[in-house]
PARO-713426 format. One record per residue (C-alpha): x, y, z; residue in three letters. Coordinates in steps of 0.1 Angstrom, whole numbers, plus 5000, padded with zeros to 4 digits. Each point is the difference from the previous one (the first is absolute). Example, Ala and Ser with C-alpha at 12.3 -4.5 7.8 and 13.67 -1.06 7.14 Angstrom:
<zator east="5123" north="4955" up="5078" zafi="ALA"/>
<zator east="5014" north="5034" up="4993" zafi="SER"/>
REM end
This chain:
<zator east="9470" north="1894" up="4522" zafi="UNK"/>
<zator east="5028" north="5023" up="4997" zafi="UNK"/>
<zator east="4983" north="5029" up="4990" zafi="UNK"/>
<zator east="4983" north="5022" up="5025" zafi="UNK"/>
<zator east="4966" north="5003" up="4988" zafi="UNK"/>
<zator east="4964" north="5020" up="5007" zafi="UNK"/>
<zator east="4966" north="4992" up="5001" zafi="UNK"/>
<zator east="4967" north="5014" up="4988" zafi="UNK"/>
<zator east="4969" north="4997" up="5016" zafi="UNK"/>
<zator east="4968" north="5023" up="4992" zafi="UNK"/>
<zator east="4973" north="5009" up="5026" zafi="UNK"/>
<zator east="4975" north="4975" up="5007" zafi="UNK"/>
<zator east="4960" north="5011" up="4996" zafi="UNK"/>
<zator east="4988" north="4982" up="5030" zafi="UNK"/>
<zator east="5005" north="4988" up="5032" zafi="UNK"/>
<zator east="5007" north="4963" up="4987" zafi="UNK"/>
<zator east="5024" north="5012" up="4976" zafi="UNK"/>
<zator east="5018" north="5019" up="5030" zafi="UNK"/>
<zator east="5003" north="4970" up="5018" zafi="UNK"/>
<zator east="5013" north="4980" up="4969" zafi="UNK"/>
<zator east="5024" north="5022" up="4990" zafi="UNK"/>
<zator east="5013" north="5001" up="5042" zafi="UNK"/>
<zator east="5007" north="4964" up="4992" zafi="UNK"/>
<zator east="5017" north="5003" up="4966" zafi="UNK"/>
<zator east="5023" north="5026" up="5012" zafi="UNK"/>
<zator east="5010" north="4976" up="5031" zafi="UNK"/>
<zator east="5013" north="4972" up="4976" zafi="UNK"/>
<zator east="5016" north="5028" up="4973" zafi="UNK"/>
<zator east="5019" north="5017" up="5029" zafi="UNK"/>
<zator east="5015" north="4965" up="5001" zafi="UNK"/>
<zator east="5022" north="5016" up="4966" zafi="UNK"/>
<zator east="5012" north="5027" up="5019" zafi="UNK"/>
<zator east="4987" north="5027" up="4981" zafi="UNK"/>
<zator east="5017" north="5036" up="5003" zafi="UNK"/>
<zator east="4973" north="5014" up="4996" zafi="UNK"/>
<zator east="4957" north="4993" up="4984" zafi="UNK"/>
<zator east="4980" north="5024" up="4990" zafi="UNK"/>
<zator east="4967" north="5006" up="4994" zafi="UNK"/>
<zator east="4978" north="5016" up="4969" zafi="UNK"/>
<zator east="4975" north="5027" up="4993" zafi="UNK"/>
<zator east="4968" north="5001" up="4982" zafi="UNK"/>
<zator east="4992" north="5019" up="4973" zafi="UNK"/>
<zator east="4997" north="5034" up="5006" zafi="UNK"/>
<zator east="5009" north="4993" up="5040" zafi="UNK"/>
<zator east="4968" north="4980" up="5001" zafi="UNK"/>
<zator east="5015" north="4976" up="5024" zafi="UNK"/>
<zator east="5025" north="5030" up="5017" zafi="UNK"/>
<zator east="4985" north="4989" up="5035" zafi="UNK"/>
<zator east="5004" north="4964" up="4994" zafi="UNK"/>
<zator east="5036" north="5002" up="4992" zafi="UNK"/>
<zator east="5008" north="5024" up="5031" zafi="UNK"/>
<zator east="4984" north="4975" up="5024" zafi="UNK"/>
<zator east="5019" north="4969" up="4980" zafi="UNK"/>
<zator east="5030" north="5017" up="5003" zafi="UNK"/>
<zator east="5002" north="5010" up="5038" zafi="UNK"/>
<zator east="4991" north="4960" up="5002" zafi="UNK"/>
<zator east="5031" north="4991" up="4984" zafi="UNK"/>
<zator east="5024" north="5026" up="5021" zafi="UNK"/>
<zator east="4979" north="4986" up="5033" zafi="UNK"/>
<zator east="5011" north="4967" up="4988" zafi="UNK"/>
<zator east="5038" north="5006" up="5003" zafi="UNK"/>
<zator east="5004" north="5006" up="4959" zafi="UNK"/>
<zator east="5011" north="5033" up="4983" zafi="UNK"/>
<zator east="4971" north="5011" up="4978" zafi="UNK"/>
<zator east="4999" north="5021" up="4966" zafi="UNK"/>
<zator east="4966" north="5017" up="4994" zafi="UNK"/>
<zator east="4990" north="5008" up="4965" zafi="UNK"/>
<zator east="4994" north="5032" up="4999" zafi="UNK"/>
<zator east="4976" north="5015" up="4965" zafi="UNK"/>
<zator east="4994" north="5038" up="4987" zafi="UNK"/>
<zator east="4977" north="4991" up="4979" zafi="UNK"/>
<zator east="4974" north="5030" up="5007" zafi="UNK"/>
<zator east="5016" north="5010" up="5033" zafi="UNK"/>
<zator east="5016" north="5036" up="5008" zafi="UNK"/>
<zator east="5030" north="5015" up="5023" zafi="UNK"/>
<zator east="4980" north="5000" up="5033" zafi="UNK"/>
<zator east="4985" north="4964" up="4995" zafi="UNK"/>
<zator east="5034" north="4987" up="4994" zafi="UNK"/>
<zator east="5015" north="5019" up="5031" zafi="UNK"/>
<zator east="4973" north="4985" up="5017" zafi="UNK"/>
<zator east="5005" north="4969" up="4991" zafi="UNK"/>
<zator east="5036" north="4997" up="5004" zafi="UNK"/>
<zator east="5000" north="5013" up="5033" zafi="UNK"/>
<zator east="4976" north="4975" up="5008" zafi="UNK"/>
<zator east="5022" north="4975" up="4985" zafi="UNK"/>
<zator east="5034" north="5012" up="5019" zafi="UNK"/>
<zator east="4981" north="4999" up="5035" zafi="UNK"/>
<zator east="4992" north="4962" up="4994" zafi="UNK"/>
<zator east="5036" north="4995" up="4994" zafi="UNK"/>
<zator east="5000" north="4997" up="4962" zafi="UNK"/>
<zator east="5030" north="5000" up="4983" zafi="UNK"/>
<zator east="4996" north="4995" up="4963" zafi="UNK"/>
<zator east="4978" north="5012" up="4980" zafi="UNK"/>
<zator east="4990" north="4985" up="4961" zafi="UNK"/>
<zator east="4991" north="5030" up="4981" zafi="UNK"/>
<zator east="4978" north="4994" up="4976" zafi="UNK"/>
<zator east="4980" north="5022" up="4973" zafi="UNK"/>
<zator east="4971" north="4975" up="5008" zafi="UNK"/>
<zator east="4969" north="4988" up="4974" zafi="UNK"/>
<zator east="4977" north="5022" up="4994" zafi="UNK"/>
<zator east="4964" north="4990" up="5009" zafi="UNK"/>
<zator east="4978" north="4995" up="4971" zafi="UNK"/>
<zator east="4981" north="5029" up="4991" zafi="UNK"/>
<zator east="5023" north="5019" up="5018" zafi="UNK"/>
<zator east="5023" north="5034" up="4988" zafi="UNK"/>
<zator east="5032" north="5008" up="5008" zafi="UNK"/>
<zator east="4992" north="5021" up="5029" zafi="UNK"/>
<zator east="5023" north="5010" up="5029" zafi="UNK"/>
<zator east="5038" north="5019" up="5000" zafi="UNK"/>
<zator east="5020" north="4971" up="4991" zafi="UNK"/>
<zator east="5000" north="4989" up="4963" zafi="UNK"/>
<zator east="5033" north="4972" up="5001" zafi="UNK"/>
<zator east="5012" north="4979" up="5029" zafi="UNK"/>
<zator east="5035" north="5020" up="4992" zafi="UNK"/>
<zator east="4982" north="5033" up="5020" zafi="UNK"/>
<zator east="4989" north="4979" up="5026" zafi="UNK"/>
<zator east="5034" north="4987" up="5002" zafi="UNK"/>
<zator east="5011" north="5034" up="5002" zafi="UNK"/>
<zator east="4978" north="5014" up="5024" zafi="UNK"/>
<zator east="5002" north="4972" up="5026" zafi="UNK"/>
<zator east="5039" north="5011" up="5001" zafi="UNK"/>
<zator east="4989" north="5035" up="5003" zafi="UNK"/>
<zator east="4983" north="4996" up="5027" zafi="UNK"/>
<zator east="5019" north="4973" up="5020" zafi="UNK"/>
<zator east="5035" north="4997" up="4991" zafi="UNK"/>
<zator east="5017" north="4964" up="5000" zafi="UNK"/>
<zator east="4966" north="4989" up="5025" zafi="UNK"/>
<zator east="4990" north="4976" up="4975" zafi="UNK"/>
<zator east="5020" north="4974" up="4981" zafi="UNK"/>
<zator east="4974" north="5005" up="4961" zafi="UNK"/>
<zator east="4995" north="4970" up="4982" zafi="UNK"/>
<zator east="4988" north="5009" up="4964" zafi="UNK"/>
<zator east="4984" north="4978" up="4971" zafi="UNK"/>
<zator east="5023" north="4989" up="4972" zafi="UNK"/>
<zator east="4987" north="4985" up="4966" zafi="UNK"/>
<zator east="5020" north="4973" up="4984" zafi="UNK"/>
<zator east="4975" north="4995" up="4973" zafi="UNK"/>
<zator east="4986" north="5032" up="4994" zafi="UNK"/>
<zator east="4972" north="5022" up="5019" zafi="UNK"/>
<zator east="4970" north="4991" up="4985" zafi="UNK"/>
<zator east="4989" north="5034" up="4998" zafi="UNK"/>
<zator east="5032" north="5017" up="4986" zafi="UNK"/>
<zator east="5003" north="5016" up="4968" zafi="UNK"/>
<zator east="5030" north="4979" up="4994" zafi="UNK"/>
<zator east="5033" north="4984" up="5015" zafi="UNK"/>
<zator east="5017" north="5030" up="4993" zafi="UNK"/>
<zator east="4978" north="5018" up="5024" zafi="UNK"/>
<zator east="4994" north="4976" up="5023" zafi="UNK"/>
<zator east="5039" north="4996" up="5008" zafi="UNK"/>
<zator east="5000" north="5037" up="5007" zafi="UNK"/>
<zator east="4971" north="5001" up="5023" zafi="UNK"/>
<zator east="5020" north="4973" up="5019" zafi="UNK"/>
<zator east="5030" north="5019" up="5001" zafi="UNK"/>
<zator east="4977" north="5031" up="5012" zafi="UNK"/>
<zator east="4991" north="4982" up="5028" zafi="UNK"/>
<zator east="5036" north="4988" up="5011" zafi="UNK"/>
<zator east="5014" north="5044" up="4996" zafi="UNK"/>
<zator east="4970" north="5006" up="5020" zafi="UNK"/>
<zator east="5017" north="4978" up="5029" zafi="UNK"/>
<zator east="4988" north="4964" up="4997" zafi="UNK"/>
<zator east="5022" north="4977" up="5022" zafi="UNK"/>
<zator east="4990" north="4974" up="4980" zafi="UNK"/>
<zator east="4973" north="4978" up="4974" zafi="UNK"/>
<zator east="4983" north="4976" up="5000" zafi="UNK"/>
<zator east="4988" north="4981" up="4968" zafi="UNK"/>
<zator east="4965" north="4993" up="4982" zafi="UNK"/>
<zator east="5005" north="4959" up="4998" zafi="UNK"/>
<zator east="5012" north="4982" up="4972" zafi="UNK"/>
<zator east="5010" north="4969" up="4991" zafi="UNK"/>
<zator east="5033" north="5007" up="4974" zafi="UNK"/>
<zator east="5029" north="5011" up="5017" zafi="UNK"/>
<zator east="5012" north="5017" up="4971" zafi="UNK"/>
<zator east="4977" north="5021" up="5000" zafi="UNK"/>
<zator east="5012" north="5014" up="5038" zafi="UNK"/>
<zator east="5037" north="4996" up="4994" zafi="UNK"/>
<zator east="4993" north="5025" up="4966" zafi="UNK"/>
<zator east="4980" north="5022" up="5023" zafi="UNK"/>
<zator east="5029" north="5004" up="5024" zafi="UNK"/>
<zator east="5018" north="5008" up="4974" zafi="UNK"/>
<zator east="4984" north="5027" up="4984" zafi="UNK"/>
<zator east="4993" north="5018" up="5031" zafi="UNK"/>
<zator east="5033" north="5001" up="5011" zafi="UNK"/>
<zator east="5009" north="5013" up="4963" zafi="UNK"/>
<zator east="4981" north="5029" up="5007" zafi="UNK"/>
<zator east="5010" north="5004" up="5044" zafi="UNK"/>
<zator east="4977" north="4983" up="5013" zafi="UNK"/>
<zator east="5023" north="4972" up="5021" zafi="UNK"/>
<zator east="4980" north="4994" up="5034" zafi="UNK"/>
<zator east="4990" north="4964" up="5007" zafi="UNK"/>
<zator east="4973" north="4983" up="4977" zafi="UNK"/>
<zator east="4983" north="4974" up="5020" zafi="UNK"/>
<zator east="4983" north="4973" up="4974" zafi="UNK"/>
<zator east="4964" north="4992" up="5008" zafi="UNK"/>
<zator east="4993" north="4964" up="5000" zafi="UNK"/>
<zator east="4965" north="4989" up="4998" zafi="UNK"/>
<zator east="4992" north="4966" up="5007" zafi="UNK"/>
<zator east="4982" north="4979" up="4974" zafi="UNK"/>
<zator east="4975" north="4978" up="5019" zafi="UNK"/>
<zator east="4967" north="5007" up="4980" zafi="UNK"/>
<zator east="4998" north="5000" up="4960" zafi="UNK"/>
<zator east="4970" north="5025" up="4994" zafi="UNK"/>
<zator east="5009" north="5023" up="5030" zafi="UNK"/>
<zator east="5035" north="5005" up="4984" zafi="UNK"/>
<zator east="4984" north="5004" up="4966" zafi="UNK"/>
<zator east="4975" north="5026" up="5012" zafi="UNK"/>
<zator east="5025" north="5020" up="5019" zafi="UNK"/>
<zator east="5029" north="5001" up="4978" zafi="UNK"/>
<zator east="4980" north="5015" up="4969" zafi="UNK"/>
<zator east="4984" north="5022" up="5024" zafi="UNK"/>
<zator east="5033" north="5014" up="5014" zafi="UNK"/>
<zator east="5023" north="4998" up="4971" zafi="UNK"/>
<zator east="5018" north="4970" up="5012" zafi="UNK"/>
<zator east="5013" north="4979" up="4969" zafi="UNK"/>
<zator east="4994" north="4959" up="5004" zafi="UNK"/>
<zator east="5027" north="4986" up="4977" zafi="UNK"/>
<zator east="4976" north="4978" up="4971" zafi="UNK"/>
<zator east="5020" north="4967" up="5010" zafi="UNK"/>
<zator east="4987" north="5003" up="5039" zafi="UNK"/>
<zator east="4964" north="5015" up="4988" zafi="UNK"/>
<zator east="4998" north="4968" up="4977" zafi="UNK"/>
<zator east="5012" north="4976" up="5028" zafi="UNK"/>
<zator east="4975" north="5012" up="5026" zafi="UNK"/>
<zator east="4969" north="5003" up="4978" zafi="UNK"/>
<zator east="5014" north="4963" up="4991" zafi="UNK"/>
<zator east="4995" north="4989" up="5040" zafi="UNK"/>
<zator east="4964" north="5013" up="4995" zafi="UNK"/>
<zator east="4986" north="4995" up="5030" zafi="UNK"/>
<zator east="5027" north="4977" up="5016" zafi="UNK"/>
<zator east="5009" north="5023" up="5029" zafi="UNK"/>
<zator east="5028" north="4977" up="5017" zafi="UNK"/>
<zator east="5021" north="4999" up="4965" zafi="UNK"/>
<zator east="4994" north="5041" up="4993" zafi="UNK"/>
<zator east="5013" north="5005" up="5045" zafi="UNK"/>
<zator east="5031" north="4973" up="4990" zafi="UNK"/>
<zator east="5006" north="5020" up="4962" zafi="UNK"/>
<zator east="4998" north="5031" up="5016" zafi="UNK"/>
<zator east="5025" north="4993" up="5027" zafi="UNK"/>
<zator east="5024" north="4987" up="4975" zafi="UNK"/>
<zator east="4995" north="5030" up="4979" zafi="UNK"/>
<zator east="5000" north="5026" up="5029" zafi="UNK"/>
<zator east="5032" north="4982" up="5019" zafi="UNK"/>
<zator east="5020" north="5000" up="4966" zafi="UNK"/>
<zator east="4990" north="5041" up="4996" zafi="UNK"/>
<zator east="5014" north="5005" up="5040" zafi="UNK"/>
<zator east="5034" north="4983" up="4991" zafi="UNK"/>
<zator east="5007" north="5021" up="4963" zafi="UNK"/>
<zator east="4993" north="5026" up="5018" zafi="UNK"/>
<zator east="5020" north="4991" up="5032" zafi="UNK"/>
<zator east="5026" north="4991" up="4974" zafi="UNK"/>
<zator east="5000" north="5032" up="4978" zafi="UNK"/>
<zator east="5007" north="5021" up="5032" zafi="UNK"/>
<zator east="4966" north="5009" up="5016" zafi="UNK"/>
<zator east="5006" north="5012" up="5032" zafi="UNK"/>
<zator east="4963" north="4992" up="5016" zafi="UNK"/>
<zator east="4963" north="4981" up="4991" zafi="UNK"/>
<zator east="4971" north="5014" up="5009" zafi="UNK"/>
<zator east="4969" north="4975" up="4999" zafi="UNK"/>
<zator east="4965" north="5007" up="4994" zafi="UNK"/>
<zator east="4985" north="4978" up="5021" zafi="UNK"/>
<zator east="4960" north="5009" up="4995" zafi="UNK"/>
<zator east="4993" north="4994" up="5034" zafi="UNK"/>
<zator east="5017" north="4958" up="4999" zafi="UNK"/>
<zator east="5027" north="4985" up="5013" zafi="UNK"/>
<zator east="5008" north="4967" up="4984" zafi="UNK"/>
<zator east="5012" north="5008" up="4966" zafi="UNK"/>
<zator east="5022" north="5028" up="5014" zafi="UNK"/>
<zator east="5009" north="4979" up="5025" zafi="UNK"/>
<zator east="5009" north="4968" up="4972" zafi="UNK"/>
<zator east="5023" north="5023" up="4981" zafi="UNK"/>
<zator east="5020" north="5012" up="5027" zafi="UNK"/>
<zator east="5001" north="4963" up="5008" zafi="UNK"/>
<zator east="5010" north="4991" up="4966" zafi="UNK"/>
<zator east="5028" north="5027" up="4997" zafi="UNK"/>
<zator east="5018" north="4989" up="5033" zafi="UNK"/>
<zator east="5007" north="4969" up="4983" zafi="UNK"/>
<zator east="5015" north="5014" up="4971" zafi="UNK"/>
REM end
């Protein structure tokens, strides 16, 4: 493909989805990943599950990156849990503020992921390589893109190694980012997330949910498909394949793929891009 890349899994919530997902990884470790990681629940509600999915992965030969939330936690729980972490043979960490639960305050000692950034170097040095979360199109929760910027850049002086990006589907958008982080000294890696687009109303539902923008002209072609999944997988692989290569193009030095637990679409692009 040209480009090493990453992959994201997120823990599975029964046994049949454990033994699913052992099979998806199989055919994505076929990509060479450097490294997949795997996600947290809200408020740590799937902490457990991602520990156990994790030490999978590393027993399976592949480096693994566990996300790691502060929503609600304090000190001792996170020195707890990263010593946990270090004696599985973790080596990066994705430090995240997390979702709060609903009905849920904001509780705990850490308010931002940039003092959770800041204590995990406290208290173990260079142990962990920390992944952070980078916003092309905005937080949906920040006051505005002013502010958001210089949360980012908060996180990166805290000692972020690098980020990782909410996906998106105009490059622009990530090449400006870039841009206007490193105006302000914040120049570590940004690693574009690249969701797959394999279901219309899942896409739809998740991207006003997390902020994610769908440009109108690929909203308007897939509610066109209606229910036609073959021509919304083959659109979406165009679409996706065409984002990979601006991007490769533009300078990005890594992909990381949000698989949601499936291996063919991932597995279709990576195709795609070796021929290109």
């Amino acid at each position: 493909m040209g480009l090493p890349i990453s992959i994201e899994f997120f823990p599975p919530k029964t046994p049949e989805g454990a033994e699913k997902l052992r099979a998806v990884r199989q055919q994505l470790y076929g990509l060479k990943p450097q490294f997949c990681s795997v996600t947290y629940g809200a408020g740590g509600s799937t902490q457990q599950g991602t520990f156990d999915t994790v030490g999978e992965i590393l027993t399976e030969g592949m480096d693994a990156a566990s996300h790691f939330s502060c929503i609600g936690a304090t000190k001792a729980s996170v020195r707890a849990e990263l010593a946990t972490l270090k004696a599985m043979g973790v080596k990066r960490l994705v430090a995240l503020r997390g979702d709060l639960p609903s009905g849920y305050g904001l509780g705990g000692e850490f308010h931002y992921a940039s003092d959770l950034v800041a204590f995990i170097r406290e208290e173990t040095g260079s142990d962990f390589h920390i992944e952070v979360a980078a916003y092309p199109e905005i937080h949906p929760q920040a006051k505005s893109p002013e502010a958001d910027l210089q949360a980012y850049v908060s996180k990166v002086k805290a000692g972020a190694d690098a980020a990782m990006t909410q996906y998106f589907y105009n490059s622009d958008a990530y090449f400006r980012f870039v841009e206007e982080a490193a105006k302000r000294g914040a120049t570590v890696p940004v690693v574009p997330g690249i969701m797959p687009i394999t279901s219309s109303s899942q896409l739809l539902r998740f991207s006003d949910a997390c902020g994610a923008e769908i440009p109108r002209w690929i909203r308007l072609r897939l509610q066109g498909f209606g229910d036609d999944t073959a021509s919304i997988k083959a659109f979406g692989l165009d679409v996706v394949s065409d984002l990979c290569e601006q991007l490769r193009k533009g300078g990005a030095g890594a992909l990381h793929f949000y698989s949601m637990n499936q291996s063919v679409a991932t597995l279709a692009i990576a195709k795609r891009l070796e021929q290109t």
